[in-house]
FIGU-162259 format. One record per residue (C-alpha): x, y, z; residue in three letters; residue number from 1. Coordinates in pm, 1 decimal. Each point is the difference from the previous one (the first is absolute). Example, Ala and Ser with C-alpha at 12.3 -4.5 7.8 and 13.67 -1.06 7.14 Angstrom:
FIGU-162259
<r><east>1230.0</east><north>-450.0</north><up>780.0</up><code>ALA</code><pos>1</pos></r>
<r><east>137.0</east><north>344.0</north><up>-66.0</up><code>SER</code><pos>2</pos></r>
END
This chain:
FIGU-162259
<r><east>1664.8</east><north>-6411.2</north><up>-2623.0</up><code>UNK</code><pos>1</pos></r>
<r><east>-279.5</east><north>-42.3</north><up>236.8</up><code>UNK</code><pos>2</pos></r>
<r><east>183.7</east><north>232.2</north><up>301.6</up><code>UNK</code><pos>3</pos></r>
<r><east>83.8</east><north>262.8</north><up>-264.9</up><code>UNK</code><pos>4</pos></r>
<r><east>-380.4</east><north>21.5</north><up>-66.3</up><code>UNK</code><pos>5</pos></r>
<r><east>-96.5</east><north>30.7</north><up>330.2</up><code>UNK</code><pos>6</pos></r>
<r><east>280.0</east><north>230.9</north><up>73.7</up><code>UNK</code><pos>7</pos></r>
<r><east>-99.1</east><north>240.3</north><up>-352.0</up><code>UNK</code><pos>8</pos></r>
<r><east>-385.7</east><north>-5.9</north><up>129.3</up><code>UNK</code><pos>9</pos></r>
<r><east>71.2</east><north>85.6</north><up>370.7</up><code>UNK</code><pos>10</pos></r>
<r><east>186.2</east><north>304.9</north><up>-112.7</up><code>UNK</code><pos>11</pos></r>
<r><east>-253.8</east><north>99.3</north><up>-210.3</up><code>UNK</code><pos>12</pos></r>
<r><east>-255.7</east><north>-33.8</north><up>240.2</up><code>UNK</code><pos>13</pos></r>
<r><east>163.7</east><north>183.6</north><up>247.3</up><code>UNK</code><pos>14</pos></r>
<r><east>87.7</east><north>271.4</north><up>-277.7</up><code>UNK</code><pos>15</pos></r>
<r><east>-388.1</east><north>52.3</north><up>-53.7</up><code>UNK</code><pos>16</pos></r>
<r><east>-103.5</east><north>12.1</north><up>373.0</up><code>UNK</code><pos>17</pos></r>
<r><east>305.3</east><north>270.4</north><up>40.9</up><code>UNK</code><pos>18</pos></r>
<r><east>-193.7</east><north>200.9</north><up>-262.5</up><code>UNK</code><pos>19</pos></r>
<r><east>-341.6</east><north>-61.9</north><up>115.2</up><code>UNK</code><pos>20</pos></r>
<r><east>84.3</east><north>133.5</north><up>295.6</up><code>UNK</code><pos>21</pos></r>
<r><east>167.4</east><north>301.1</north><up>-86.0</up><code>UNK</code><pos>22</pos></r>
<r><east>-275.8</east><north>54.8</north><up>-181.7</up><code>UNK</code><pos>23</pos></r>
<r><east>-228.3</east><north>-11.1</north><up>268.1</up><code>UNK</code><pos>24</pos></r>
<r><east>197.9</east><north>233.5</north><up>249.1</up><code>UNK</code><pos>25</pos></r>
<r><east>-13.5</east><north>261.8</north><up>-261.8</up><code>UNK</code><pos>26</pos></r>
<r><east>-411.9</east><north>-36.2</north><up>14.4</up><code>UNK</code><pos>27</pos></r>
<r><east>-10.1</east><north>-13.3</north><up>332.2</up><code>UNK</code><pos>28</pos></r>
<r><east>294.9</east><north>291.4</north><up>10.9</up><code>UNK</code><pos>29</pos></r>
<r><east>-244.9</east><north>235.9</north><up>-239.2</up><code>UNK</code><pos>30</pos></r>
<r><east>-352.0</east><north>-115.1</north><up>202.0</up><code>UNK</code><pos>31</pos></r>
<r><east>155.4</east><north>76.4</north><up>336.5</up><code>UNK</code><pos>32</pos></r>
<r><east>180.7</east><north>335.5</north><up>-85.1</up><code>UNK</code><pos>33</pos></r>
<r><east>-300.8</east><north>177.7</north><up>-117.1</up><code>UNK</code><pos>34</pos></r>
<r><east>71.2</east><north>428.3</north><up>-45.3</up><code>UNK</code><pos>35</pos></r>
<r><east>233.9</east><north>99.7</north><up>253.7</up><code>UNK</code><pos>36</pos></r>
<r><east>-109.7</east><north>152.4</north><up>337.8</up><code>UNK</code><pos>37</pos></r>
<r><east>299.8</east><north>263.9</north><up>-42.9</up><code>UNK</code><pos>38</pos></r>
<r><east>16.5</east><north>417.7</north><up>-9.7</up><code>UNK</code><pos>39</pos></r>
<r><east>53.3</east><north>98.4</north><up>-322.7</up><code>UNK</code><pos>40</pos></r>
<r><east>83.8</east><north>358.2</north><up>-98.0</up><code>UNK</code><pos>41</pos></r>
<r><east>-107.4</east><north>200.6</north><up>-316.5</up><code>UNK</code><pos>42</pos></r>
<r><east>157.5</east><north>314.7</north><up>-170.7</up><code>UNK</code><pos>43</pos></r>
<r><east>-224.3</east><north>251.4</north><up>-138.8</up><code>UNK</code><pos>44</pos></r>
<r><east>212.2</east><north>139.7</north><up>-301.9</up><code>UNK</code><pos>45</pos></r>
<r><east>-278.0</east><north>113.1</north><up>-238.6</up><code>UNK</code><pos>46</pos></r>
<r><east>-290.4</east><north>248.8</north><up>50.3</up><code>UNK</code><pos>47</pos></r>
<r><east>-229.0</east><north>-154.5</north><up>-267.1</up><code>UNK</code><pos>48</pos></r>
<r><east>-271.3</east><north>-228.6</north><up>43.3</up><code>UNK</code><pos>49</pos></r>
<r><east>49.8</east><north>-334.3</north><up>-172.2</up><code>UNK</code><pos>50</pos></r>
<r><east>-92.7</east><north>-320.9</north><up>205.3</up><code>UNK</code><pos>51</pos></r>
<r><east>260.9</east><north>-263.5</north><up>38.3</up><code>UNK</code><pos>52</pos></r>
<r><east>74.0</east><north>-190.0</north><up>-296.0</up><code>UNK</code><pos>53</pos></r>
<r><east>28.0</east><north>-344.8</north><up>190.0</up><code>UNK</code><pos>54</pos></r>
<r><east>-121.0</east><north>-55.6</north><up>352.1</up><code>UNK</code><pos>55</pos></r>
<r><east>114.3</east><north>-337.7</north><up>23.5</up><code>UNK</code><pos>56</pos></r>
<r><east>338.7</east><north>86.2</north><up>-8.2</up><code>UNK</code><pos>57</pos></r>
<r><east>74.5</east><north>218.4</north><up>332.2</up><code>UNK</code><pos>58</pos></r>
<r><east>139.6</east><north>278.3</north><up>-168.1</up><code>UNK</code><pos>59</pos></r>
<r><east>-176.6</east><north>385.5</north><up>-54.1</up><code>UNK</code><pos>60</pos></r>
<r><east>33.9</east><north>34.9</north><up>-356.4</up><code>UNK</code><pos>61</pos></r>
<r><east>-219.0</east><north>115.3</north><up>-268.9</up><code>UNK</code><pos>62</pos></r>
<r><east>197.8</east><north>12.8</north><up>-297.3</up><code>UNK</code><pos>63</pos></r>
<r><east>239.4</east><north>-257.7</north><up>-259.7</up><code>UNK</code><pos>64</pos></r>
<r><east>270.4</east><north>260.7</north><up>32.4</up><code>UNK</code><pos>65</pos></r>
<r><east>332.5</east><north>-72.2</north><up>117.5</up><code>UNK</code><pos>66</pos></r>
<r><east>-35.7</east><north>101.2</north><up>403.1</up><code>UNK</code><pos>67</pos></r>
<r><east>-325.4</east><north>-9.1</north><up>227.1</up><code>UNK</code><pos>68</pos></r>
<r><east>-215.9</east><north>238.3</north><up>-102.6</up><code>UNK</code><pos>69</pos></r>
<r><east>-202.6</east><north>26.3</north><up>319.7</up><code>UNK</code><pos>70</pos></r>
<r><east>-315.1</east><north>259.6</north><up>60.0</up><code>UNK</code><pos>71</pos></r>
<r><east>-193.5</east><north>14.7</north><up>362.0</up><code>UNK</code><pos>72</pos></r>
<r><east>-269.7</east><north>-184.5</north><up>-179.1</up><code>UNK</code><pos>73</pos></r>
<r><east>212.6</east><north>-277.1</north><up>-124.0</up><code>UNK</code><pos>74</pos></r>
<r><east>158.5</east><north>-15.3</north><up>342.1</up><code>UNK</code><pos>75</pos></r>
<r><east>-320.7</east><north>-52.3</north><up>219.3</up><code>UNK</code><pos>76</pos></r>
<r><east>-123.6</east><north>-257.3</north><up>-202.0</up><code>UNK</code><pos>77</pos></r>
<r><east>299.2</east><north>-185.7</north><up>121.4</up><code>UNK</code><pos>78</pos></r>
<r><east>36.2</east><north>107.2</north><up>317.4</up><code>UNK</code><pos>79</pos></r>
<r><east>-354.1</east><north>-160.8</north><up>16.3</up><code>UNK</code><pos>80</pos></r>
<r><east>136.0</east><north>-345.4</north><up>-190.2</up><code>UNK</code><pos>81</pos></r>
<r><east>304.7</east><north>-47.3</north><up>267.3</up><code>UNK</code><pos>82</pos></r>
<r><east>-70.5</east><north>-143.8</north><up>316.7</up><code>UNK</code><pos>83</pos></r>
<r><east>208.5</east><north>225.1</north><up>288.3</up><code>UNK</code><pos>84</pos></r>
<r><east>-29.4</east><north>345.7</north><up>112.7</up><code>UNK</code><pos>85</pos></r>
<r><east>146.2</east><north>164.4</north><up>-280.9</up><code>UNK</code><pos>86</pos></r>
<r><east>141.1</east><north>311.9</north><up>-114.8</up><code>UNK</code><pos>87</pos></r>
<r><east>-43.5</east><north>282.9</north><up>-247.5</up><code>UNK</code><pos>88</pos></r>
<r><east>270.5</east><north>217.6</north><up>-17.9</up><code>UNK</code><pos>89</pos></r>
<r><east>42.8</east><north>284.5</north><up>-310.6</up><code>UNK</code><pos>90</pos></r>
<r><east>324.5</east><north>87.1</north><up>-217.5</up><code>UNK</code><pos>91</pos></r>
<r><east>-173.9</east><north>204.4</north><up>-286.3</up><code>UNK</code><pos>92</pos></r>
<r><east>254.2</east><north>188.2</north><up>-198.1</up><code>UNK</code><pos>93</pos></r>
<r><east>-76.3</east><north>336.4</north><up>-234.9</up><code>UNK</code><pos>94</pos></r>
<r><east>59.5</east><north>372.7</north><up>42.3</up><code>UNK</code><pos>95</pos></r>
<r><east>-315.7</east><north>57.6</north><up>219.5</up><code>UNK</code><pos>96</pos></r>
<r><east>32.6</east><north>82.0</north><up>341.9</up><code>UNK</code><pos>97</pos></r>
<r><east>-326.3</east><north>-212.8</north><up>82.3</up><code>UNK</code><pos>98</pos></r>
<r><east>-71.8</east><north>-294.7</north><up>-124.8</up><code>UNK</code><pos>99</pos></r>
<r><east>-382.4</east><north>0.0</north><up>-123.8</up><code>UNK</code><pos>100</pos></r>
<r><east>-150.9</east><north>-332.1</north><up>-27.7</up><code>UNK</code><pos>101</pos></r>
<r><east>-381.7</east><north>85.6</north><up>-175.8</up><code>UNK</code><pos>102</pos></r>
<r><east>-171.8</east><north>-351.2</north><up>14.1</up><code>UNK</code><pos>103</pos></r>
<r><east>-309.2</east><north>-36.1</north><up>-305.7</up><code>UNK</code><pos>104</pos></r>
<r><east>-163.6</east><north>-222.4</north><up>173.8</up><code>UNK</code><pos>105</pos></r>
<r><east>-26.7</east><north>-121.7</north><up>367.4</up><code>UNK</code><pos>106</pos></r>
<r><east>267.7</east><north>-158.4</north><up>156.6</up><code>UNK</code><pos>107</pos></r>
<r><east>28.7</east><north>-344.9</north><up>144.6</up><code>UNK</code><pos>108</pos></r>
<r><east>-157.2</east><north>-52.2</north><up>332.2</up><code>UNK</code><pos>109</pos></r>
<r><east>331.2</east><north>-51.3</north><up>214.9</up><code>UNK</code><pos>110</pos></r>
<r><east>-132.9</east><north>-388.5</north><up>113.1</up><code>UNK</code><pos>111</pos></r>
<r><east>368.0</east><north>-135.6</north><up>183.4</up><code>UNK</code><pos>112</pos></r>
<r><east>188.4</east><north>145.4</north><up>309.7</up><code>UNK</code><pos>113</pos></r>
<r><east>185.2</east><north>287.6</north><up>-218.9</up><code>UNK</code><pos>114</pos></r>
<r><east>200.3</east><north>346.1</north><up>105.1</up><code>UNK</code><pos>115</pos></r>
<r><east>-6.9</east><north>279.1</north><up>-287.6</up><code>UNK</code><pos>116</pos></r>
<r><east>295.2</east><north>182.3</north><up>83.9</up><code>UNK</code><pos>117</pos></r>
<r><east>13.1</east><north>316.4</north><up>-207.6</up><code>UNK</code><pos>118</pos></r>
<r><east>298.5</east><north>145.7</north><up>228.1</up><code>UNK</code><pos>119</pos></r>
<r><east>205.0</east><north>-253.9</north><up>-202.9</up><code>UNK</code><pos>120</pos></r>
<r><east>-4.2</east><north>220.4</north><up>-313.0</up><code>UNK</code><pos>121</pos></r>
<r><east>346.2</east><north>201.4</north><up>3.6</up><code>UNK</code><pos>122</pos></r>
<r><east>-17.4</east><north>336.0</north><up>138.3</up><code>UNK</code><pos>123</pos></r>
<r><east>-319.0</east><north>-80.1</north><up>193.3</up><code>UNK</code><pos>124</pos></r>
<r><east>63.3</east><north>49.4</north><up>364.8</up><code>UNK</code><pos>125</pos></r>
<r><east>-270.0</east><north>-35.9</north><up>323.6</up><code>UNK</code><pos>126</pos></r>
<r><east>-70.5</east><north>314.3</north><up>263.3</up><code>UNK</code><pos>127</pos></r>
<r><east>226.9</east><north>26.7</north><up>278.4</up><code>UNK</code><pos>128</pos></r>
<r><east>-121.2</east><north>271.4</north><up>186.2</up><code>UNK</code><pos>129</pos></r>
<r><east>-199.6</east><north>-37.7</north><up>294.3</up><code>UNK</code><pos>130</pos></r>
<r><east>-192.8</east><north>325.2</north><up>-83.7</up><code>UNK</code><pos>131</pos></r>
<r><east>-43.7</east><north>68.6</north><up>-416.8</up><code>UNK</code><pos>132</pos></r>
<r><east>128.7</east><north>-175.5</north><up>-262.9</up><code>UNK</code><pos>133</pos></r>
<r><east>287.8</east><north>-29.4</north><up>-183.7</up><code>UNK</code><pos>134</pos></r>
<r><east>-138.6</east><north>-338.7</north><up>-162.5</up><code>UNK</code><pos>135</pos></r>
<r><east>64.0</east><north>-20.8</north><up>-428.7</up><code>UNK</code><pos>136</pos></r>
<r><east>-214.6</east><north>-221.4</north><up>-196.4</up><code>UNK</code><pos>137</pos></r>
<r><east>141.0</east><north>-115.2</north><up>-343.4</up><code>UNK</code><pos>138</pos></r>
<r><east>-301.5</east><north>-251.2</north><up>-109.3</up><code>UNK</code><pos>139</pos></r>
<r><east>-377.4</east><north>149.4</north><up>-64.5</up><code>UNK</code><pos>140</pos></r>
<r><east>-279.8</east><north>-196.9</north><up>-85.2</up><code>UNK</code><pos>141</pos></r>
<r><east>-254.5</east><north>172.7</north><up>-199.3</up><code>UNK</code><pos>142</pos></r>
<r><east>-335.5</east><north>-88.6</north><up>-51.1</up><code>UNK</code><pos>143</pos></r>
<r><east>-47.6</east><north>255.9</north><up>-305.4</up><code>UNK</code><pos>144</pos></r>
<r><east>-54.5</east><north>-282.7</north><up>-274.8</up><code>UNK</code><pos>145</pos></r>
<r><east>-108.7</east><north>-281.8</north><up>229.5</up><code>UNK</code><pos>146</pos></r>
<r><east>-361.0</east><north>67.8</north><up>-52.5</up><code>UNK</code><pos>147</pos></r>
<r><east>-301.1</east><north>35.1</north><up>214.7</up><code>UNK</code><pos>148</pos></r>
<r><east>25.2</east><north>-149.2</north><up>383.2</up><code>UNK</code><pos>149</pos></r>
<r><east>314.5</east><north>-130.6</north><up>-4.2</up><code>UNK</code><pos>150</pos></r>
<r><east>227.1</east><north>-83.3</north><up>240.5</up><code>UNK</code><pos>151</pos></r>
<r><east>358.0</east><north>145.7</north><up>30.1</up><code>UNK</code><pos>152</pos></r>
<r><east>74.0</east><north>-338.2</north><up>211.6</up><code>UNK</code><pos>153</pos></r>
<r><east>-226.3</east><north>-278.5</north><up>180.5</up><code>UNK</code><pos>154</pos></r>
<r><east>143.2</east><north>-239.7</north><up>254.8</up><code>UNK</code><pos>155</pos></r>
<r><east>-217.7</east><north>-297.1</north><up>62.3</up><code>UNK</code><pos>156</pos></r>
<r><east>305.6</east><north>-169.5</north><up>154.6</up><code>UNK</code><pos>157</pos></r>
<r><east>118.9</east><north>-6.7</north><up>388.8</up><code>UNK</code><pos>158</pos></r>
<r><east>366.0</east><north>181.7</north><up>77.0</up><code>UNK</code><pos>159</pos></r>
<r><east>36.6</east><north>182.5</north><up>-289.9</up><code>UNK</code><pos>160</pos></r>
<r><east>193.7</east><north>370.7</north><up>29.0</up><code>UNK</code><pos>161</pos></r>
<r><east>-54.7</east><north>261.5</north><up>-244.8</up><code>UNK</code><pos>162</pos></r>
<r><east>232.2</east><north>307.1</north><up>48.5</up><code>UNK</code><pos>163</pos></r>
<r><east>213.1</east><north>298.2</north><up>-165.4</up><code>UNK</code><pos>164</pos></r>
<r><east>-251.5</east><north>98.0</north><up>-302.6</up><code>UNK</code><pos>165</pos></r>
<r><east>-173.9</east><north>222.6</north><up>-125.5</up><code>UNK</code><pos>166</pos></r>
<r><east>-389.8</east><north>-113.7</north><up>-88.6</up><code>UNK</code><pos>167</pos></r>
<r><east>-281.2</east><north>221.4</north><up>-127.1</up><code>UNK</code><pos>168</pos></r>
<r><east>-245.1</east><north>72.5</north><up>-260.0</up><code>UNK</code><pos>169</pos></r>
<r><east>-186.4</east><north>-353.8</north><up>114.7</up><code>UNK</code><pos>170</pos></r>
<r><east>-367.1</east><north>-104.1</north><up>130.3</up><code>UNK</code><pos>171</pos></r>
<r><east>258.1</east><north>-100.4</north><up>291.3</up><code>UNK</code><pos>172</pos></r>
<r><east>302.8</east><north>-0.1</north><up>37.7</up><code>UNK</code><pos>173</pos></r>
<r><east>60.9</east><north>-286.1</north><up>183.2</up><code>UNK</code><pos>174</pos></r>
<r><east>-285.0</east><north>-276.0</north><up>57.5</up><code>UNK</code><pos>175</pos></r>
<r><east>64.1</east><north>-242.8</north><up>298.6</up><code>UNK</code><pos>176</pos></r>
<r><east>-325.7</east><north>-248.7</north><up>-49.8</up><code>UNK</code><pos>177</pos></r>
<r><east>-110.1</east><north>-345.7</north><up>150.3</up><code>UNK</code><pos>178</pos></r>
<r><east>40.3</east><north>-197.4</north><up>281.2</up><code>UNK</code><pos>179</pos></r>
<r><east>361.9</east><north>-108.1</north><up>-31.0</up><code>UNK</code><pos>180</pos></r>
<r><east>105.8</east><north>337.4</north><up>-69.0</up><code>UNK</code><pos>181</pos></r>
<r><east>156.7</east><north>48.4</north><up>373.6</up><code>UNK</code><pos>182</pos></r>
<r><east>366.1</east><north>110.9</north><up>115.1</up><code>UNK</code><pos>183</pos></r>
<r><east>45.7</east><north>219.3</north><up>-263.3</up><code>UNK</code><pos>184</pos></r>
<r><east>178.2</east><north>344.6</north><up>-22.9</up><code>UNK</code><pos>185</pos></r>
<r><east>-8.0</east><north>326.2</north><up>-208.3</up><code>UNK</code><pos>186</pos></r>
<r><east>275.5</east><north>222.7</north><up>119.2</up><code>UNK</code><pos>187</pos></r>
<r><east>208.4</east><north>290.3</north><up>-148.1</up><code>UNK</code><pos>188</pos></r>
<r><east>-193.6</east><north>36.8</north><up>-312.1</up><code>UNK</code><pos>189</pos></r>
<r><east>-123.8</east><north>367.9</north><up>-161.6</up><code>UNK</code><pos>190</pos></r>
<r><east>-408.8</east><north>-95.3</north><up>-48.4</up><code>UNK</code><pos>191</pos></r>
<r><east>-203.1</east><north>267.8</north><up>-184.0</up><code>UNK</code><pos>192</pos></r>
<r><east>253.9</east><north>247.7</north><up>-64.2</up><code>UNK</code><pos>193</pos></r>
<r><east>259.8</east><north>110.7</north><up>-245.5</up><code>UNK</code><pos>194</pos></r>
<r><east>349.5</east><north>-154.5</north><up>45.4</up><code>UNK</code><pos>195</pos></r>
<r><east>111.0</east><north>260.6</north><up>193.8</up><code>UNK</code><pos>196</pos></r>
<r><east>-274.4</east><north>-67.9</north><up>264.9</up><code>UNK</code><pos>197</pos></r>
<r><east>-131.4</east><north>356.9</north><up>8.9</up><code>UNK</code><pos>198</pos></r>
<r><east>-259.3</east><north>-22.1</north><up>-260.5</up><code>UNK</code><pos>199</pos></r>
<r><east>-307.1</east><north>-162.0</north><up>-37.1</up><code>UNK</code><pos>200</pos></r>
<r><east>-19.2</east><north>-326.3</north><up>-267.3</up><code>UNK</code><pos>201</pos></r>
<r><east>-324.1</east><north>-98.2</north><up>144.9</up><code>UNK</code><pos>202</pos></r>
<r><east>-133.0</east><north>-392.8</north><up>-34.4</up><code>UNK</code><pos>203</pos></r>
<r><east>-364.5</east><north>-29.1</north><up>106.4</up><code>UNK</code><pos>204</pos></r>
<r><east>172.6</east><north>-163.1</north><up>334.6</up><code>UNK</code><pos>205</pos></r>
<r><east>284.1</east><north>-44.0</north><up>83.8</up><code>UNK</code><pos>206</pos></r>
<r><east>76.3</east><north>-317.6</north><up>221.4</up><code>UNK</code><pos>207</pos></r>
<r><east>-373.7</east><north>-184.0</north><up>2.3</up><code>UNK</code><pos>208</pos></r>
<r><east>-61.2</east><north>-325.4</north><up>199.3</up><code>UNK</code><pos>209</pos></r>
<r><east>-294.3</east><north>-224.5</north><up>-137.1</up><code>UNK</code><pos>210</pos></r>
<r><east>-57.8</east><north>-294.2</north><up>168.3</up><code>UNK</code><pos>211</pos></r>
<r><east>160.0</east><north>-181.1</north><up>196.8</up><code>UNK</code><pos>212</pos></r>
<r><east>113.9</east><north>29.5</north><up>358.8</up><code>UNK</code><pos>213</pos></r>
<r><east>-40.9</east><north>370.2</north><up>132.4</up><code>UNK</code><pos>214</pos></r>
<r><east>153.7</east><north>220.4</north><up>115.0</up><code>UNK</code><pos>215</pos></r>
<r><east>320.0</east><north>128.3</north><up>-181.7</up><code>UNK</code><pos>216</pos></r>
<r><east>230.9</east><north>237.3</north><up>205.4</up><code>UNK</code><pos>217</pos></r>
<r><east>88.6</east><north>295.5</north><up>-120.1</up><code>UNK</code><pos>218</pos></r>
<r><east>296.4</east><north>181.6</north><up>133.4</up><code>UNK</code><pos>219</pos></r>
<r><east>75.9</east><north>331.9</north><up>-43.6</up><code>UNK</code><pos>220</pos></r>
<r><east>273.5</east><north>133.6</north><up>131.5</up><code>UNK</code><pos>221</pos></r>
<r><east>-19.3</east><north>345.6</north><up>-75.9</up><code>UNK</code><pos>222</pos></r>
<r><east>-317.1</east><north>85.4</north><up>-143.8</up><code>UNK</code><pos>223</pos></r>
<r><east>-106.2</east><north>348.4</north><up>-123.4</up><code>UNK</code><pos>224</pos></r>
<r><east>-230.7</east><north>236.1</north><up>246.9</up><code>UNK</code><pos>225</pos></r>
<r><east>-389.5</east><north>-155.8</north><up>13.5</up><code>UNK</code><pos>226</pos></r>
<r><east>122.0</east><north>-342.0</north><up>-112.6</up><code>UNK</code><pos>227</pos></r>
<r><east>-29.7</east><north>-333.2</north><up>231.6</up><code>UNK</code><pos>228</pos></r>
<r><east>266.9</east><north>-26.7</north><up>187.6</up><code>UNK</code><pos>229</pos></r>
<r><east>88.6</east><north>-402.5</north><up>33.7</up><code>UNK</code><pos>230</pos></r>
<r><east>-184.3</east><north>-90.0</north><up>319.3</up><code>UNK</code><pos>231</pos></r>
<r><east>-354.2</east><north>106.9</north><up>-184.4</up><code>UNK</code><pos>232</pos></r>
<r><east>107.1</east><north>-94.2</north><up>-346.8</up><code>UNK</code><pos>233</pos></r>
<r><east>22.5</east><north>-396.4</north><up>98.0</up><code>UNK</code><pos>234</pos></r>
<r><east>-370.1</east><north>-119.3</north><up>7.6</up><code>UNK</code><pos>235</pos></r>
<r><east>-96.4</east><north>199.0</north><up>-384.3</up><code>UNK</code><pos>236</pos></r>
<r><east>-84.1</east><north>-304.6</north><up>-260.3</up><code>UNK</code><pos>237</pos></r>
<r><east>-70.4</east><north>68.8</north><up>-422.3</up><code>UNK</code><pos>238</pos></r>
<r><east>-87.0</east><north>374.0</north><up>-73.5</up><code>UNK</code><pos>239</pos></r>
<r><east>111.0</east><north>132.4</north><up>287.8</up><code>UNK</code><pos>240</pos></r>
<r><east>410.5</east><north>-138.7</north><up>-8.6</up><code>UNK</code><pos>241</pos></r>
<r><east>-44.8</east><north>287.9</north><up>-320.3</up><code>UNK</code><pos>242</pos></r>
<r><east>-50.5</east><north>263.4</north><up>202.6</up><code>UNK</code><pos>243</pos></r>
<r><east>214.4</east><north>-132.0</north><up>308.2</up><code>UNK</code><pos>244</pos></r>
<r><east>383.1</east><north>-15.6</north><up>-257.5</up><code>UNK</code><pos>245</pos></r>
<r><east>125.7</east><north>374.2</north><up>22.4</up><code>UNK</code><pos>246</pos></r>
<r><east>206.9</east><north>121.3</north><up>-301.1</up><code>UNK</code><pos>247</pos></r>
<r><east>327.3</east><north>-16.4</north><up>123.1</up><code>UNK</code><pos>248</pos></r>
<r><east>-69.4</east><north>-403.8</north><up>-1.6</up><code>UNK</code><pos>249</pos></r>
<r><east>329.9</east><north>-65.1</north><up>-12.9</up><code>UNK</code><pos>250</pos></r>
<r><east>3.6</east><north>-15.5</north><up>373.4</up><code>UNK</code><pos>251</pos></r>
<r><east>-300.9</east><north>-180.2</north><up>15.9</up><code>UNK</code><pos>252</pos></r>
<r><east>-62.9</east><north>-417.8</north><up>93.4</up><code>UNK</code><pos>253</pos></r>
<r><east>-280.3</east><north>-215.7</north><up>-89.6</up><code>UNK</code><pos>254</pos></r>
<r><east>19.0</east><north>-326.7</north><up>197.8</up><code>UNK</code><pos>255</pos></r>
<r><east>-296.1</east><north>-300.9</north><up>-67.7</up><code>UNK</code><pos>256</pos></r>
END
């Protein structure tokens, strides 16, 4: 009787140190993993404005529906969350031609490595031509309702691309501020014009650097008559990147 009690508490006690230590791997397991240091990619599918409705859960959507109901606010917010260089892309569906995204309020500051890639809506295409442009922009960001001295976009972040949209109607159109705000690039987009490109859609500037390490180049590579050709246009900080983007800013690349 004496060996079967020994026998019945060793197996017991090895039972419960089995289970105390799976226990303790999945501590350590949820300590060490942290948020993941991965790329994650987010589809714009709405033009509205709602914030996401959960940030802890990695996933751009602002609604209870049935689907992700994801805006460019809602997406930003976790582009910002995930650790990564992620990715915006756009799949907005409707009759419109153009997808019009009219933010009421500022947008996020874009804080994490993060490439807005409005080309990514269907139809949207970038210039091929070495002289003109045949470029079409699907995605326009309006500044119409997103009251005084705001900011179509603001990248705080390093490596971050924004490119194939449409942005005007702002205080600026895009903001690159502070001191890690380097690397960064603003190609193919329509700034302070109409979707076409031909007309003016003024914002008060249109690619403004505050801040931070100077200077941003500028590169033009077929500007209009009178405007700064590329070699001149690369030392111009704040106010004067305004006057340095021509319309046809499709062609146009902003490097910091």
């Amino acid at each position: 009787m004496c060996d079967i009690k020994v026998l019945e508490d060793g197996a017991i006690r090895r039972s419960f140190l089995a289970l105390l230590a799976l226990v303790l791997a999945g501590v350590l397991l949820a300590v060490w993993s942290g948020p993941a240091d991965t790329a994650a990619t987010f589809a714009v599918n709405r033009t509205g404005d709602a914030p996401d409705r959960k940030l802890s859960d990695d996933a751009c959507d602002t609604s209870r529906q049935n689907g992700k109901q994801c805006t460019l606010r809602a997406a930003i917010q976790e582009a910002n969350g995930t650790l990564g260089p992620d990715t915006i892309n756009f799949n907005i569906g409707g009759t419109a031609s153009v997808k019009t995204i009219s933010p009421t309020s500022p947008l996020p500051v874009i804080t994490e490595a993060l490439t807005v890639n409005g080309y990514s809506q269907p139809g949207a295409r970038a210039n091929t031509l070495a002289e003109g442009n045949n470029a079409v922009l699907k995605i326009q960001l309006s500044g119409a309702n997103a009251g005084r001295g705001a900011n179509g976009l603001q990248i705080s972040a390093a490596e971050s691309t924004i490119k194939g949209l449409v942005i005007s109607r702002f205080r600026n159109g895009i903001r690159v501020a502070g001191t890690g705000a380097t690397g960064n690039s603003i190609v193919g987009n329509f700034i302070g014009t109409d979707t076409s490109g031909t007309a003016r859609r003024g914002n008060a500037y249109g690619v403004r650097i505050a801040g931070g390490p100077p200077p941003t180049r500028w590169e033009a590579p077929n500007p209009r008559p009178g405007t700064s050709s590329p070699a001149t246009a690369t030392a111009r900080r704040a106010a004067d990147m305004a006057s340095a983007s021509p319309p046809q800013a499709t062609s146009s690349r902003a490097t910091t």
